[in-house]
C-alpha positions in Angstrom: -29.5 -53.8 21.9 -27.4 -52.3 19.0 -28.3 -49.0 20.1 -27.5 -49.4 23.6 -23.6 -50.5 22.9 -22.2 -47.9 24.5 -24.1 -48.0 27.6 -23.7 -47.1 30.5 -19.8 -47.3 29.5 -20.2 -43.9 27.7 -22.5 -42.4 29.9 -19.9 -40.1 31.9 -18.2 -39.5 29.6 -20.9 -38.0 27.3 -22.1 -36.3 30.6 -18.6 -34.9 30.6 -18.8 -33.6 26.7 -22.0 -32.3 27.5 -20.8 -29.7 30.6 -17.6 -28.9 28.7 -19.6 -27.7 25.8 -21.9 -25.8 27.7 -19.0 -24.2 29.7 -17.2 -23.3 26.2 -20.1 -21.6 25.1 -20.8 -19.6 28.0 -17.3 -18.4 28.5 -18.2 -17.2 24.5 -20.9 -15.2 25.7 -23.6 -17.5 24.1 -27.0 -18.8 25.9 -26.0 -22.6 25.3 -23.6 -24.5 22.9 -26.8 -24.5 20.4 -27.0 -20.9 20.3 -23.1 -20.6 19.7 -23.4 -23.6 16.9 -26.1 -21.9 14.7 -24.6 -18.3 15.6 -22.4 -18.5 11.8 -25.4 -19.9 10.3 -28.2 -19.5 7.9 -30.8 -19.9 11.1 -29.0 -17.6 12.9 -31.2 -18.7 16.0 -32.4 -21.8 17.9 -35.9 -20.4 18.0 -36.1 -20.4 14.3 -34.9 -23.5 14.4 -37.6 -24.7 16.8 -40.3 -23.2 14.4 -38.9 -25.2 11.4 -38.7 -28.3 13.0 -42.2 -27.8 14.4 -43.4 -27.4 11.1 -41.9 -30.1 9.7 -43.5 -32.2 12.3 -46.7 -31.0 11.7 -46.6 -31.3 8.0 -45.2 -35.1 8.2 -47.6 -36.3 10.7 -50.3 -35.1 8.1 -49.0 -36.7 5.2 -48.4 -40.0 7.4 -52.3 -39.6 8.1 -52.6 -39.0 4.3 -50.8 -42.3 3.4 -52.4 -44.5 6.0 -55.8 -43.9 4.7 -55.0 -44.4 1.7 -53.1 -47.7 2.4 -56.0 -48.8 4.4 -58.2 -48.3 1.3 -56.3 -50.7 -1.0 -56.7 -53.4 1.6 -58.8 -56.5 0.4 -61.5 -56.6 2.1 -61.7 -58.4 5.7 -58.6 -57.1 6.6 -58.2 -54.8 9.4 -55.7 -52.5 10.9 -55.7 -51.8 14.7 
């Protein structure tokens, strides 16, 4: 519900913020307002960006993996997980 608060009072007007960024960076010469928001950045690009986030996501879903099994070993006996 919390999350929601804004809903669907906000909506427009975030569709709104949305097109007038997109517009701003186009009129800049840029692909989409992500490409002109990491343009003076150490990323430089939204594909590198992509790739790291990517990675990121792989390498946390393995660790959750990781840490689950070994949760699931320290559990007394008789109790399961589903």
């Amino acid at each position: 519900e919390y999350t929601q608060r804004g809903y669907p009072a906000n909506h427009d007007a975030l569709k709104t913020l949305f097109q007038l960024r997109y517009e701003l960076a186009t009129i800049l010469g840029y692909e989409s307002y992500a490409h002109f928001q990491l343009a003076d950045t150490m990323a430089k690009e939204v594909a590198i960006v992509e790739n790291f986030l990517s990675s990121l996501i792989e390498r946390a879903r393995a660790k959750c993996f990781q840490e689950m099994e070994l949760f699931k070993a320290d559990l007394p006996e008789g109790v399961a997980l589903e």
